[in-house]
C-alpha positions in Angstrom: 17.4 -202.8 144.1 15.0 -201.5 141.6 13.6 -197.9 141.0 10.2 -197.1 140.1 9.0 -196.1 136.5 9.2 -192.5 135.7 5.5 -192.6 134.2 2.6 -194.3 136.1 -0.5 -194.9 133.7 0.8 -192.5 131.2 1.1 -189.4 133.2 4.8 -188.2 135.2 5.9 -189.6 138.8 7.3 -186.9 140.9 10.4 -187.9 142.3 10.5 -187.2 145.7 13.8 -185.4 147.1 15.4 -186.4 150.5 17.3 -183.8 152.2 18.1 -185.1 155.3 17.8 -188.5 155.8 17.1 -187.5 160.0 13.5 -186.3 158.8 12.2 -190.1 157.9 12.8 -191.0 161.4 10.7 -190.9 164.4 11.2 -188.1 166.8 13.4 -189.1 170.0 11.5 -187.7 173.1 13.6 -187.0 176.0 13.5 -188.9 178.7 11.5 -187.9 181.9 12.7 -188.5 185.6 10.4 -191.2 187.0 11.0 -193.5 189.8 12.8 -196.5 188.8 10.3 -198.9 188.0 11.5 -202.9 188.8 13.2 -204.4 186.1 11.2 -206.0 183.9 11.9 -208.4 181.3 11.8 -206.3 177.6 10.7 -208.2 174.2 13.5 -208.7 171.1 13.1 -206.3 168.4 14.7 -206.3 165.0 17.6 -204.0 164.7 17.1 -201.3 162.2 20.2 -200.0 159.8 19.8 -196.4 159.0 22.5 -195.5 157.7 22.0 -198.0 155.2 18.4 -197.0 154.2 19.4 -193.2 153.9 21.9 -194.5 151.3 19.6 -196.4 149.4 17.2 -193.8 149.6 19.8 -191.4 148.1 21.0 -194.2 145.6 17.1 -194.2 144.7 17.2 -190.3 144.0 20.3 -190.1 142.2 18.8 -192.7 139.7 15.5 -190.7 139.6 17.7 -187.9 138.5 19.7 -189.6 136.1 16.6 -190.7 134.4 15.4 -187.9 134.2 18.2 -185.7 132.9 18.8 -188.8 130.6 15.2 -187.9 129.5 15.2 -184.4 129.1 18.5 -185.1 126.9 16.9 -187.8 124.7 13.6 -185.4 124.2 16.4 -182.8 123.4 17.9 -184.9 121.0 14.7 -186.1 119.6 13.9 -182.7 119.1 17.2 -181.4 118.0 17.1 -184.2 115.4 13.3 -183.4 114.6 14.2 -179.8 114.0 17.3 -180.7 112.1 15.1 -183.0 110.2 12.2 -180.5 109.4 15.4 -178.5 108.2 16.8 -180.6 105.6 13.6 -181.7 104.4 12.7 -177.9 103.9 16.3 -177.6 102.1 16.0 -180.5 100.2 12.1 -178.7 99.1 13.8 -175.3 98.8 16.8 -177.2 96.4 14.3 -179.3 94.9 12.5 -176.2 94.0 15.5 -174.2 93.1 16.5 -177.0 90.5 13.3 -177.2 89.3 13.1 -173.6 89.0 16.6 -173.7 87.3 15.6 -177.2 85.1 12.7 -174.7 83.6 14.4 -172.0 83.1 17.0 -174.6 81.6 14.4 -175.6 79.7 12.8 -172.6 78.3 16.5 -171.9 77.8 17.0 -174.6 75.2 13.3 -174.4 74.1 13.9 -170.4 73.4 17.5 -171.9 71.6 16.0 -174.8 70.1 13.3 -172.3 68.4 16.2 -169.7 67.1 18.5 -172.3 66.2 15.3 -173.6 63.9 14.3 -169.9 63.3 18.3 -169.4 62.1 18.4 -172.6 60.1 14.8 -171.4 58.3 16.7 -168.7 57.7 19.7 -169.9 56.5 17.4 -172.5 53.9 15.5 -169.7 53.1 18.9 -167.2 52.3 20.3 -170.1 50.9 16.9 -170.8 48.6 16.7 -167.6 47.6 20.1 -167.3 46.3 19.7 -170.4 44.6 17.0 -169.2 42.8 19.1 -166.0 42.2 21.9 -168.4 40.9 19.5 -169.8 38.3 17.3 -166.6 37.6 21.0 -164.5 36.7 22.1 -168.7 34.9 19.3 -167.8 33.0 19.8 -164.6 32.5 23.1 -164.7 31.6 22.6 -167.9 29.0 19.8 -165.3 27.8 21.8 -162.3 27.5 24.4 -164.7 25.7 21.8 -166.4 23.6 20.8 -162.9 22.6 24.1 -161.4 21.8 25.1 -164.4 20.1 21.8 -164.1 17.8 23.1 -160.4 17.2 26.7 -161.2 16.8 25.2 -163.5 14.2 22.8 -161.1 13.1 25.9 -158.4 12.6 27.9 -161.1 11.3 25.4 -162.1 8.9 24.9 -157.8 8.3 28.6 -157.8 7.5 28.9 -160.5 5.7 25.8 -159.3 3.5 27.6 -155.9 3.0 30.4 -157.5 2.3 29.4 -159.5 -0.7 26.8 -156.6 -1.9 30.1 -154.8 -2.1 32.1 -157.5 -3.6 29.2 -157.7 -6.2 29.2 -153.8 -6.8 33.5 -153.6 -6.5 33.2 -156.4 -9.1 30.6 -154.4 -11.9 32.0 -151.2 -11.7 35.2 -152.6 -12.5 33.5 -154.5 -15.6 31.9 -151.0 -16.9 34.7 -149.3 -16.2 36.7 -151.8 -18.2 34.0 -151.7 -21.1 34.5 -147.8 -21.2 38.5 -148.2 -21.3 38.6 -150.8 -23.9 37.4 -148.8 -26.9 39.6 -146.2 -26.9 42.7 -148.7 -25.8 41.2 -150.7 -29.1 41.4 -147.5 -31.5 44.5 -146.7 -30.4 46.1 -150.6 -31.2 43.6 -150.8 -34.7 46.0 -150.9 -37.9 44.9 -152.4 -41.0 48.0 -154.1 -41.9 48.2 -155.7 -38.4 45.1 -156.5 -37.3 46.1 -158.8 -34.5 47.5 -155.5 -32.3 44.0 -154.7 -30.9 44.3 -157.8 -28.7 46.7 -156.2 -26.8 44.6 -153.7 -24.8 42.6 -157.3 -24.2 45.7 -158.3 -22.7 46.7 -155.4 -20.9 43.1 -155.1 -19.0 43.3 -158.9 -18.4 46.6 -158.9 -17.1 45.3 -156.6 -14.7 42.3 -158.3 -14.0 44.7 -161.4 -13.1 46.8 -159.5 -10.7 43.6 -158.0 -9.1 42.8 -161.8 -8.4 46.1 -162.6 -7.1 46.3 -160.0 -4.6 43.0 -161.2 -3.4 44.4 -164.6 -3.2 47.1 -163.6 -1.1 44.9 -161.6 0.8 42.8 -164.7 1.3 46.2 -167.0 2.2 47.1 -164.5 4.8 50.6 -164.1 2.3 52.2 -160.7 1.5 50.1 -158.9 -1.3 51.9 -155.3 -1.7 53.8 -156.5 -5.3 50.1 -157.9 -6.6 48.7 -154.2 -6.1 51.9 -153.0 -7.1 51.8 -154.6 -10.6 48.0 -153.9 -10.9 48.0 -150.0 -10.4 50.9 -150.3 -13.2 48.9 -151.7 -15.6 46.1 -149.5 -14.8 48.3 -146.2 -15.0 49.6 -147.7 -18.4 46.3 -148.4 -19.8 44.8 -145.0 -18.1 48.0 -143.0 -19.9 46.9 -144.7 -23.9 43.2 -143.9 -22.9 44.4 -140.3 -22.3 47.0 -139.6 -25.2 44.9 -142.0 -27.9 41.4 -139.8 -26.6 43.3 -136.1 -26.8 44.9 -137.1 -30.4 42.0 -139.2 -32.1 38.6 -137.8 -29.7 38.1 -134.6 -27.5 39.6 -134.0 -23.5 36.4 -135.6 -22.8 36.4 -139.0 -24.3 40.2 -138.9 -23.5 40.1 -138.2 -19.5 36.9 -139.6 -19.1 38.8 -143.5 -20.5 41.7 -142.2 -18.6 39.9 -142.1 -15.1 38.2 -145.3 -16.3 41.5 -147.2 -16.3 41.9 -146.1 -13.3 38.7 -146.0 -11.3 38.0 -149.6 -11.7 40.9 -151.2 -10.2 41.0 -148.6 -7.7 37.5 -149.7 -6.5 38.5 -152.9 -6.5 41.8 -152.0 -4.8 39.4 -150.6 -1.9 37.5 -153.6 -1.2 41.0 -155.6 -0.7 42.4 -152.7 1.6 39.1 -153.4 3.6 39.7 -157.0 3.7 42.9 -156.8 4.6 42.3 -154.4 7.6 39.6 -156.7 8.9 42.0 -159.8 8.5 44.6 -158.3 10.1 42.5 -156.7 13.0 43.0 -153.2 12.5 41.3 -150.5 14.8 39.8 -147.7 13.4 40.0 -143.6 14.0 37.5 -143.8 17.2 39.1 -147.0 18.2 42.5 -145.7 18.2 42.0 -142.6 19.6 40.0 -144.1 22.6 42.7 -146.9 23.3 44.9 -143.4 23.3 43.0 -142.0 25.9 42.7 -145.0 27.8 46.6 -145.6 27.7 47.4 -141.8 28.6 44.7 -142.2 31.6 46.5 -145.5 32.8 50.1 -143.9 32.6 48.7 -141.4 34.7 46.8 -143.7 37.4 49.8 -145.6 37.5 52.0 -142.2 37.8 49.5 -141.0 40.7 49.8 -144.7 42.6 53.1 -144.7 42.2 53.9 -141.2 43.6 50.9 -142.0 46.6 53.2 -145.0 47.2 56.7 -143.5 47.0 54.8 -140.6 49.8 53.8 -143.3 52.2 57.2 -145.1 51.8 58.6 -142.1 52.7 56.1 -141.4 55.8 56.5 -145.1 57.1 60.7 -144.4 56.6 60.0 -141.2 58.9 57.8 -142.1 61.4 60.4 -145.2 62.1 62.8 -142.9 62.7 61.2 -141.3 65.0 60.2 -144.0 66.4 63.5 -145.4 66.6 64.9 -142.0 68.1 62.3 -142.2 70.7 63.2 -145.5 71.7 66.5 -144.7 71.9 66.2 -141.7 74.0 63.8 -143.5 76.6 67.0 -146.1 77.1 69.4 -143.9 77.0 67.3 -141.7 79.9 66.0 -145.2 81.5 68.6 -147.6 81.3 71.7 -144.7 81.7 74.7 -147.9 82.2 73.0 -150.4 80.1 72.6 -147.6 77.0 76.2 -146.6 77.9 77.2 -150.3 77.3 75.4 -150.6 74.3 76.8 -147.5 72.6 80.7 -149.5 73.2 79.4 -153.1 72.1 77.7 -151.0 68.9 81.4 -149.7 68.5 83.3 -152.6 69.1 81.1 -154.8 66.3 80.9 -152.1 63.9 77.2 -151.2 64.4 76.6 -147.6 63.2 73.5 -147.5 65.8 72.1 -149.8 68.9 70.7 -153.0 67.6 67.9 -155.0 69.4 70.8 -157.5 69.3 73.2 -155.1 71.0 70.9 -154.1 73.6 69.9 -157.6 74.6 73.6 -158.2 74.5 73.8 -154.6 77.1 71.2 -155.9 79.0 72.4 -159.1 79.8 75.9 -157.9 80.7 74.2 -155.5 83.1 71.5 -156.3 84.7 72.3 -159.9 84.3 69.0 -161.0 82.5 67.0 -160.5 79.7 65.6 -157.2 79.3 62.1 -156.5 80.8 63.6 -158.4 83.7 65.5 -157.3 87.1 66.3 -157.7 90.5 63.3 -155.7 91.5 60.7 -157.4 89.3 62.2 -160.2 90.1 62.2 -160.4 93.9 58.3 -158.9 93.7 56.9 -161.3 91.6 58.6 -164.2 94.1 56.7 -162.0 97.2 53.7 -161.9 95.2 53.8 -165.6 95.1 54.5 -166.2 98.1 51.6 -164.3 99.5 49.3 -166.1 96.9 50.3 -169.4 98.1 49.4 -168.3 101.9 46.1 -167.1 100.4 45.3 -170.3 99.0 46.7 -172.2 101.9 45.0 -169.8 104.7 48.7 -169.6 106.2 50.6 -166.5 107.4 53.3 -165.5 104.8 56.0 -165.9 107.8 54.7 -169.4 109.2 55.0 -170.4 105.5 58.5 -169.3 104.9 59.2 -171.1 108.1 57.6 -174.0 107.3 59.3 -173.8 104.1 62.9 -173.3 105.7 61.9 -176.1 108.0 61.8 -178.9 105.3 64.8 -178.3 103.9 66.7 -179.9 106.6 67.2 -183.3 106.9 64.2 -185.2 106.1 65.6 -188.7 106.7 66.4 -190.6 109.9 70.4 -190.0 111.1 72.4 -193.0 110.2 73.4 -195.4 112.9 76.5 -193.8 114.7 79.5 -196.2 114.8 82.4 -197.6 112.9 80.0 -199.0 110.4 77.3 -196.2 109.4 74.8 -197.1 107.5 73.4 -194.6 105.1 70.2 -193.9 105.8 67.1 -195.5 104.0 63.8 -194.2 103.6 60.6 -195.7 104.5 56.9 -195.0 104.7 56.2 -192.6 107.7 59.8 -191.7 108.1 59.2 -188.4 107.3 55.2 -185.6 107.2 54.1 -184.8 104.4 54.3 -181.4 103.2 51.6 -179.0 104.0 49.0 -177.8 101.3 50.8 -174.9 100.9 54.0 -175.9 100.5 52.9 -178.2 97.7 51.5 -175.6 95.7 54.6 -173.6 96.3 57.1 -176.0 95.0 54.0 -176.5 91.9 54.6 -172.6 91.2 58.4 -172.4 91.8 59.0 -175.7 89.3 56.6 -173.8 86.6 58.6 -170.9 86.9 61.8 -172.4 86.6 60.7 -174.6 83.4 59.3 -171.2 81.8 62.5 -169.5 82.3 64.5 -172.7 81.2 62.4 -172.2 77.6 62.9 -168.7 77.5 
């Protein structure tokens, strides 16, 4: 049997609906008395099955139905899935729009970076430009100001070294006057007719001092000792000075005879002047200003270092103090904290000869008491386990008690019993014998085995 099309030329079939399948019959009129007519002959008709044609009639609806809930549930679906549809495409525009927003902002991001990054590394060529040329304008500056003080350095050497010969010159002549003023007198006082050869003495005695004059300046020259060379010289000119001034007052006036004398005497003393100033300069000598400034400098330094060493004997001192204090403190917030643990301290500081509680000795106290390391307890201990346990659960999503039950579950026997019998078998373990642990529970043991290994390294 077949069932009509839902739709007829596009446009929707109403289904008809039977109620009672007595309605598609004829009415049954009741019979009316009438005299029996003579039997006549009646013609054959076909026999009708209604009960048969009210089923197929409701067979016929039910199908009508069906299709058309079936439908009314694929238009739902179609627009179920046309709505879901319209929603992920309007998603996927809203994502695509919100990673395009982000991609530009990404973008002006790393422009905006990319442009002070460059902006920086301008910077930093420019910084690094400017003190290069900084570098080369104080190189230059400083080979200038060297240059320069070399040139004056040279200049002053040159200046000394000027002065020095102008005064060499000078020391030189007015030693050679002075001599020529000496010898006359030196000469009347040696002249004797019979002996004429006597007056080449005072020749002598001035050139014998003349010599030892040049051997001092040798030695001052050779860097070699030259206090005898003076020595001998200032004899010769005090013996030579001493005939000037006896020969003068006997033979001339006190003037000829003093004036000779300090003749003798002036010239190598002169000359004895410019070798003390050699000398001095050889040897590096400071002068008045010079000494009394490194003076001042030394007394100023031994006071500095006085003054540091007094600021650093009062901090010593503080530091020393407030570690006591400290150390007092500590000892009284034990002693009022940890009442037995202090108290076993103080008798283990005894016992090893400590005159005060180490951080040795406590550890030691701690441990013997409290049975871990200090910073450590029962308390603290048991809390951080319960905080652990509760984080687990919150990771998990699991009650704290299902999980403690779940964990007290798998530590029973895992494996299947043995096989019960004279010979048991021990039992062997096989894919799928036992379920896996829960999320939880995994994390768990994760946290308990870190925990362990931590204290282990402790």
């Amino acid at each position: 049997m077949t069932t009509s099309p839902p739709q007829v030329n596009g446009h929707r079939r109403r289904i008809p609906v039977i109620t009672e399948w007595q309605t598609l019959l004829a009415p049954v009129e009741e019979p009316v008395a009438a005299p029996t007519p003579e039997p006549q002959p009646e013609p054959a008709t076909p026999a009708v099955d209604l009960v048969a044609q009210a089923e197929a009639d409701a067979i016929r609806t039910k199908a009508y139905a069906d299709a058309e809930e079936q439908r009314a549930r694929a238009e739902a679906e179609a627009e179920a899935l046309r709505i879901k549809a319209e929603g992920e495409a309007k998603a996927a525009e809203i994502k695509a729009a919100e990673d395009a927003r982000k991609l530009k902002l990404a973008n002006d991001k790393a422009a905006a970076r990319a442009i002070e990054e460059q902006a920086a590394r301008d910077a930093r060529i420019a910084e690094s430009e400017r003190k290069r040329a900084a570098a080369e304008r104080g190189q230059q500056d400083d080979e200038r100001a060297h240059q320069e003080q070399q040139q004056t350095a040279a200049a002053a050497e040159a200046d000394v070294a000027k002065a020095a010969t102008t005064w060499r010159k000078y020391a030189i002549a007015f030693y050679a006057v002075c001599a020529i003023v000496a010898l006359p007198v030196q000469i009347a006082a040696f002249w004797d007719r019979d002996a004429p050869w006597l007056v080449i003495a005072p020749l002598m005695l001035e050139g014998a001092a003349l010599v030892v004059t040049k051997g001092a300046a040798a030695a001052v020259a050779a860097n070699r000792p030259h206090w005898h060379y003076r020595t001998v010289a200032w004899v010769f000119a005090f013996i030579a000075a001493g005939i000037n001034l006896k020969h003068g007052l006997d033979a001339f006036d006190p003037a000829t005879a003093f004036g000779t004398a300090f003749a003798s005497l002036a010239g190598p003393g002169v000359w004895d002047l410019h070798e003390h100033g050699r000398i001095r300069r050889r040897d590096g000598a400071l002068t008045r200003r010079q000494r009394k400034a490194q003076s001042a400098a030394a007394k100023a330094e031994l006071k500095r270092s006085a003054a540091e060493e007094s600021r650093k004997a009062g901090e010593k001192e503080a530091a020393e103090k407030a570690a006591r204090e400290d150390a007092e403190a500590l000892a009284n917030s034990r002693a009022e904290e940890f009442p037995e643990v202090w108290d076993e301290a103080e008798k283990i500081a005894a016992a090893v000869g400590e005159i005060t509680v180490t951080e040795a000795v406590w550890k030691r106290a701690y441990r013997n008491i409290q049975g871990t390391e200090p910073g450590e307890s029962i308390e603290s201990i048991t809390a951080r386990r319960k905080a652990e346990a509760r984080v687990a659960a919150a990771l998990s999503g699991t009650p704290v008690a299902t999980l403690s039950k779940n964990k007290n579950a798998q530590r029973a026997n895992q494996m299947p019993r043995a096989q019960r019998g004279p010979a048991r078998r021990p039992p062997v373990r096989r894919p799928g014998d036992t379920a896996k642990y829960v999320e939880a529970a995994r994390k768990q043991a994760s946290i308990a085995a870190k925990n362990v290994s931590t204290e282990e390294q402790k």
